[in-house]
Legacy VTK file of the C-alpha trace (Angstrom):
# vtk DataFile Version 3.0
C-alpha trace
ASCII
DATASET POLYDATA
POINTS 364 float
0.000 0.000 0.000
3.003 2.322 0.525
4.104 2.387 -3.067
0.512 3.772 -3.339
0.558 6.284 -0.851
3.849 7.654 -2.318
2.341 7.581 -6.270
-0.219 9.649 -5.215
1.550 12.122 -2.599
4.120 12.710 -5.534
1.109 13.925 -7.806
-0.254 16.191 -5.229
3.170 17.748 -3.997
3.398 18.476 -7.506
0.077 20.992 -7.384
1.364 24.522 -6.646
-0.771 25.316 -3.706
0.977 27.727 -1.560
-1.664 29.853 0.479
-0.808 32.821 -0.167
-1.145 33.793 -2.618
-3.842 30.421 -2.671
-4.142 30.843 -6.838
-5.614 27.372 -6.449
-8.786 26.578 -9.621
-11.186 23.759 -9.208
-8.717 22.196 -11.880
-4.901 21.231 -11.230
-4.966 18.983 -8.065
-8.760 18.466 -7.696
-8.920 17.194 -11.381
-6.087 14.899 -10.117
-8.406 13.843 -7.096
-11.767 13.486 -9.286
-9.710 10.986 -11.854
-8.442 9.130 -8.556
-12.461 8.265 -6.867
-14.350 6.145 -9.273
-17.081 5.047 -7.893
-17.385 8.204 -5.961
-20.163 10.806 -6.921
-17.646 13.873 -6.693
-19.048 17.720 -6.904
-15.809 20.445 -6.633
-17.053 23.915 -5.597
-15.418 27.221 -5.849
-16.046 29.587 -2.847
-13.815 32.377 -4.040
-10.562 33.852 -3.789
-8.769 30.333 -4.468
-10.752 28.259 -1.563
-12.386 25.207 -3.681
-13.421 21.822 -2.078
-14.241 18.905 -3.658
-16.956 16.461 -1.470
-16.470 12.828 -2.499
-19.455 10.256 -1.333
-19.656 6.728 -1.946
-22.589 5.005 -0.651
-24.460 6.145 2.462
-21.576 7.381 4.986
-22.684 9.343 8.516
-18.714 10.156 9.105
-16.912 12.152 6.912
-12.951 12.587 6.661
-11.434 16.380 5.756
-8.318 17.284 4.571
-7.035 20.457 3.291
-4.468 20.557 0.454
-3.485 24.311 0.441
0.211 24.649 1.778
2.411 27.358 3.358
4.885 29.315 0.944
7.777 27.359 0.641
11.048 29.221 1.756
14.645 29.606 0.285
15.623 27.474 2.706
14.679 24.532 0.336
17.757 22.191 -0.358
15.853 21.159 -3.528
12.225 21.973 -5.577
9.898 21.820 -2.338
7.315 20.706 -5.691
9.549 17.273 -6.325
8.772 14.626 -4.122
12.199 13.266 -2.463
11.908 9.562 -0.901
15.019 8.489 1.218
15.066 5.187 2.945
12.772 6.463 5.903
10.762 9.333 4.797
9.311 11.099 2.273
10.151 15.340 1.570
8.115 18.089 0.022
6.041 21.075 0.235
2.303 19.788 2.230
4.059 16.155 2.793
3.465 16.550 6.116
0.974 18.994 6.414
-1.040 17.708 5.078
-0.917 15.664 1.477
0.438 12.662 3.024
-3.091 12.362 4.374
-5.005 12.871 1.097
-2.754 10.769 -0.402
-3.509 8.221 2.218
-7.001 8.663 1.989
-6.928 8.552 -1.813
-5.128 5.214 -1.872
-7.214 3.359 0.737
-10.598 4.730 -1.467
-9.376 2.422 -3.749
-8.790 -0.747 -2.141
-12.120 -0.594 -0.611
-15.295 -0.963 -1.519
-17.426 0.736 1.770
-19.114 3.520 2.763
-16.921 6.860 2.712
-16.793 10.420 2.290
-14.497 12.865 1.781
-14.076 16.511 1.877
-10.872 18.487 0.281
-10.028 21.910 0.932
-7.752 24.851 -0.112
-8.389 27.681 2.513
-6.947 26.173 6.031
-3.783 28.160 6.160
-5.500 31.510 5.455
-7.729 31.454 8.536
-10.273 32.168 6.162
-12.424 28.616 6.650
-14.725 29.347 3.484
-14.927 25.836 2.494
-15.788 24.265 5.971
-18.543 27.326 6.347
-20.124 26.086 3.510
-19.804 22.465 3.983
-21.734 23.582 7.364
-24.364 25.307 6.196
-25.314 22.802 4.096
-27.992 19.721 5.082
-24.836 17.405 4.859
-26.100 14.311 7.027
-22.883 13.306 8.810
-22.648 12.545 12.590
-18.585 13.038 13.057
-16.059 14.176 11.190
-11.792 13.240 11.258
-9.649 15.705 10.425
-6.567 15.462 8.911
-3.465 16.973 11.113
0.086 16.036 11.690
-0.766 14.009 14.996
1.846 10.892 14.776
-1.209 8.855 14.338
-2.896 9.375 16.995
-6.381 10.785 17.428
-6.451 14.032 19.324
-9.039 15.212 21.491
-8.737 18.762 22.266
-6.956 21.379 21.303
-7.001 25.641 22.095
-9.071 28.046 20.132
-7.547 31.025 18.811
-7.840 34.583 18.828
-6.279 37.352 16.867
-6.772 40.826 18.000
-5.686 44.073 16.220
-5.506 47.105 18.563
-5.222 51.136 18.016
-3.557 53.373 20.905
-3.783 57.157 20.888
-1.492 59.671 21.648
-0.913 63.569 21.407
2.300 64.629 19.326
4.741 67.250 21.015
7.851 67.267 21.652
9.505 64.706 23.576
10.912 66.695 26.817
7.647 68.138 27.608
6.693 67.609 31.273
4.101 65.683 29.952
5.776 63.213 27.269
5.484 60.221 30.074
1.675 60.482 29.808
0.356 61.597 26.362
2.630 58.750 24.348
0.413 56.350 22.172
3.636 53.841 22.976
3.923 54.126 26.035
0.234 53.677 26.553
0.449 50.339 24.579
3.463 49.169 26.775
1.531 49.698 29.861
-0.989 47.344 28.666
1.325 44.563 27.202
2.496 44.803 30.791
-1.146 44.342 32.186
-1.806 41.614 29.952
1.352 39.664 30.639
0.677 39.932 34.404
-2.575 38.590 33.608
-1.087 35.346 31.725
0.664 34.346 34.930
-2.591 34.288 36.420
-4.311 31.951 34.502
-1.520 29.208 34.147
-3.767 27.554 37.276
-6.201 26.792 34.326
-6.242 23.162 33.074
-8.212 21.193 30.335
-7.582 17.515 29.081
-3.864 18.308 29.788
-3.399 21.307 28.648
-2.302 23.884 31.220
-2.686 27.710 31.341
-3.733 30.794 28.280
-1.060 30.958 25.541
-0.319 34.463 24.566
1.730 36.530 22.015
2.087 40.553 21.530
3.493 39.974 17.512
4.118 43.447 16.564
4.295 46.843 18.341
4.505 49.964 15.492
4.111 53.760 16.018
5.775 56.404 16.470
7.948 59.174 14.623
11.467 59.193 16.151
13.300 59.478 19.203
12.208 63.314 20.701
8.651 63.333 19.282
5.572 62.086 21.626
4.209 59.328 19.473
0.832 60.494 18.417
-0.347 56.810 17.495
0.511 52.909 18.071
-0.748 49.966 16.547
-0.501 46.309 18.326
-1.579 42.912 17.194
-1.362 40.393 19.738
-3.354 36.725 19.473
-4.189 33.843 22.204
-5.051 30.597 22.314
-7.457 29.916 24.555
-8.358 26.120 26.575
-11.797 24.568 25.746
-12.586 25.940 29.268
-11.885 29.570 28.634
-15.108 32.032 27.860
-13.216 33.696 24.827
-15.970 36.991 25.375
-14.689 37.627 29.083
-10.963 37.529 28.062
-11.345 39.876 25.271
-12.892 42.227 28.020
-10.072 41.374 29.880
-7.543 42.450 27.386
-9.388 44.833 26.317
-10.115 46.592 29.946
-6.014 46.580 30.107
-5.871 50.022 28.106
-6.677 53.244 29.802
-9.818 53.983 28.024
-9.072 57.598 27.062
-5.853 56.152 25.456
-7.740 53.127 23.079
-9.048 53.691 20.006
-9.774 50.506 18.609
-10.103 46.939 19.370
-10.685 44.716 16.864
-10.586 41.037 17.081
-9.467 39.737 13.418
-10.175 35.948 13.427
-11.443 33.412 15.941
-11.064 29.541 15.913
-12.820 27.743 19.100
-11.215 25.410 20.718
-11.368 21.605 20.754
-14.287 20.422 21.436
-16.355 24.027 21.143
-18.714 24.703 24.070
-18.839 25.777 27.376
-16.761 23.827 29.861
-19.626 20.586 30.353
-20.664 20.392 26.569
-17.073 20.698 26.056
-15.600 17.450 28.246
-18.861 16.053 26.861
-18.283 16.219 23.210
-14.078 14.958 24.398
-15.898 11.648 25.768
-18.010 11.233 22.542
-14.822 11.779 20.498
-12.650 9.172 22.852
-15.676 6.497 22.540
-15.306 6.634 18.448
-11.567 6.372 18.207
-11.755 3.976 21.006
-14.295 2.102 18.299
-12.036 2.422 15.158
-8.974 1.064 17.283
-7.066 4.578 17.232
-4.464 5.316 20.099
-5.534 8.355 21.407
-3.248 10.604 21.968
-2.215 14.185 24.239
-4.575 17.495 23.308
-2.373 19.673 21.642
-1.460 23.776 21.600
-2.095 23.916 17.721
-5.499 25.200 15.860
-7.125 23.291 13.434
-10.561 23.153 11.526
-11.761 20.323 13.834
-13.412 22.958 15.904
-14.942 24.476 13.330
-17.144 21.224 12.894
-17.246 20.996 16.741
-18.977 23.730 16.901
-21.650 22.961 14.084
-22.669 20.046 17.157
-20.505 17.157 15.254
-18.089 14.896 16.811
-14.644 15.874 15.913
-11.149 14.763 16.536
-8.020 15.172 14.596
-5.854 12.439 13.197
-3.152 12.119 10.949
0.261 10.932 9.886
3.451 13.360 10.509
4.611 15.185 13.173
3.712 19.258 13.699
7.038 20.274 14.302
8.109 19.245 10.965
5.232 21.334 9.424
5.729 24.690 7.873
9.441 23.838 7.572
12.091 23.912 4.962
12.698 20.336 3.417
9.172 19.365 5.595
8.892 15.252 5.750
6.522 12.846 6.890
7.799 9.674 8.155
7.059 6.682 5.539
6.284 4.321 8.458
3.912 6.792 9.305
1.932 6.698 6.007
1.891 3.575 6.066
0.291 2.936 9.383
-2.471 6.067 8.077
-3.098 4.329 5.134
-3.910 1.184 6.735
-6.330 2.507 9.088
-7.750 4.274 7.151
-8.347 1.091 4.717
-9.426 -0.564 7.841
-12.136 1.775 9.058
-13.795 1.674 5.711
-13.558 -1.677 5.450
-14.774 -3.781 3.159
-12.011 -4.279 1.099
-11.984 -5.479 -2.617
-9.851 -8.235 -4.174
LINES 1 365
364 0 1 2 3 4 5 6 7 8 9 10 11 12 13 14 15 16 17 18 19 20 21 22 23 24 25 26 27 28 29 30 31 32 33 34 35 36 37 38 39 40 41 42 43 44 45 46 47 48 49 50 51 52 53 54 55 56 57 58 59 60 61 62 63 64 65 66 67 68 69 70 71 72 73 74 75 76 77 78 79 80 81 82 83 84 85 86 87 88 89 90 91 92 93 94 95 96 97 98 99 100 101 102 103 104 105 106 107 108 109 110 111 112 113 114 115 116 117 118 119 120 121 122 123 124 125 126 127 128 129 130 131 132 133 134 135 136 137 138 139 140 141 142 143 144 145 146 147 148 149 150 151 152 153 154 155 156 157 158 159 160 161 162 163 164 165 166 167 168 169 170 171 172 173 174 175 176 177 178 179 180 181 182 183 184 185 186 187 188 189 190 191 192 193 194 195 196 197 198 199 200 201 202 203 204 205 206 207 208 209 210 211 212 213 214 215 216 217 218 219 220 221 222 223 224 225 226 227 228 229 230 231 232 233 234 235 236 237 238 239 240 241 242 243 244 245 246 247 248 249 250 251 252 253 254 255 256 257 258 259 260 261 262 263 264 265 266 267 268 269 270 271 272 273 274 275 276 277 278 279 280 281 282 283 284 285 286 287 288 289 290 291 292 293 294 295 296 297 298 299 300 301 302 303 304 305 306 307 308 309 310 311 312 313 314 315 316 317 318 319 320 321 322 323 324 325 326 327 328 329 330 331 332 333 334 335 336 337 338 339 340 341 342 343 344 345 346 347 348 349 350 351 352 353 354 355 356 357 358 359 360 361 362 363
């Protein structure tokens, strides 16, 4: 089954789908996919701006697997064409062979040694945190019960993971010059120092907080910009900071949080530029209740389940539309995003055959 795996992963490395600039058609890769499901009544969709998905049923499925096949940009970092598939004795090396074409491919190969129930949904718009494709996959009357979603995971099926936040925030000031008695006080940067220092003190608060082994409120101030030079008040200050919140957290009261941090005379915007719930979505009982309904089904399909994880993926997103989600998938995160990115071949392997196994039925 490996040699397989590895046809098809060299087919879809080969797709150009670096997101940005996502100039991905519902040709190219998903004409590669349609060619590769007979059997399967296929139907591609473009949503716009290069997000296209491609749902692929065969029979009368309740569970449905995702994967998205949009990758990072590739760096110069490359030691060779990140769009050539390398295979060494113990791994296999290109752009999205980790994250996350080693899965389609996987999928793709044990589609057609079976002969069950399956469905599958392909996407282009997961690295933009701009979930088009899942939104209307969601909003449509699409039948299934639980969903598996392709992520590096080792191949294990993971639980829970944090939600995400991104916020975007505008601090003003009043420009004079810089030795004025009151330079300390009227600075748009020193306002937004003040509360990067609030909000830090406010981190170490919550590392108390636990969820299915996760501990504590991840947090990040990205960039800090304003400013003229050195002896002018800084009239204006921009920050973007983001957090990743535990199934646990109420995202709404930490935004006040954050958001209370500024003096109010000082703040001119706050703007919160993309949300991802957390793993399972709910409040903190629907939440451990959805993780137990997750753990029961990969407990059924014979799936070690694995630790809950720091990293967002789209598994929420169907959490939160009331299915049961959890993420599995071969690779390993830390090799994703990465120059000269690899998934291990042992760990295709093992995909591929559960994922032959769960659909069962196999043909001769």
């Amino acid at each position: 089954m490996l040699t397989d795996v590895l046809h098809h992963l060299e087919k879809l490395v080969s797709f150009d789908t670096r997101n940005p600039p996502r100039a991905i058609t519902t040709g190219g890769i998903f004409d590669y996919i349609r060619a590769q499901l007979p059997g399967f009544h296929v139907e591609v969709t473009d949503h716009g701006a290069g997000a296209v998905s491609l749902h692929a049923v065969r029979g009368g499925p309740t569970r449905l697997f995702n994967v998205h096949l949009d990758t990072v940009p590739s760096s110069p970092h490359w030691s060779a064409d990140p769009h050539v598939l390398r295979v060494t004795d113990d791994r296999a090396i290109g752009l999205g062979a980790c994250d996350i074409k080693g899965a389609a491919a996987g999928l793709i190969a044990a589609a057609n040694v079976t002969a069950g129930d399956a469905a599958f949904l392909f996407t282009s718009d997961e690295e933009a945190n701009d979930p088009r494709c899942i939104d209307a996959f969601l909003a449509r009357d699409h039948g299934f019960r639980d969903v598996i979603v392709a992520e590096p995971t080792n191949c294990e099926a993971v639980l829970a993971h944090r939600g995400i936040s991104a916020v975007r925030m505008q601090f003003r000031g009043k420009a004079g010059h810089a030795s004025g008695e009151g330079a300390v006080d009227a600075s748009a940067l020193h306002h937004a120092v003040r509360w990067g220092g609030r909000a830090l003190e406010f981190i170490g608060m919550e590392s108390h907080r636990r969820f299915g082994g996760l501990t504590g409120l991840r947090f990040n101030i990205g960039r800090i910009e304003g400013g003229i030079k050195a002896n002018v008040i800084a009239p204006e200050a921009e920050v973007r900071f983001g957090f990743r919140p535990l199934p646990s957290h109420d995202v709404n009261q930490l935004h006040a949080a954050f958001k209370g941090f500024a003096a109010p005379d000082a703040l001119e915007a706050y703007e919160e530029t993309f949300r991802g719930p957390s793993l399972p979505a709910g409040d903190t009982a629907t939440a451990e209740e959805r993780r137990l309904a997750a753990r029961d089904i990969a407990d059924e399909l014979h799936l070690p389940i694995g630790n809950a994880v720091d990293f967002w993926t789209e598994a929420s997103l169907f959490s939160q539309a009331g299915l049961t989600a959890f993420v599995y998938g071969p690779g390993d995160i830390a090799q994703a995003h990465t120059a000269d990115e690899f998934v291990m071949l042992e760990q295709l392997q093992r995909y591929a055959e559960s994922i032959t196994r769960i659909l069962g039925n196999q043909t001769s």
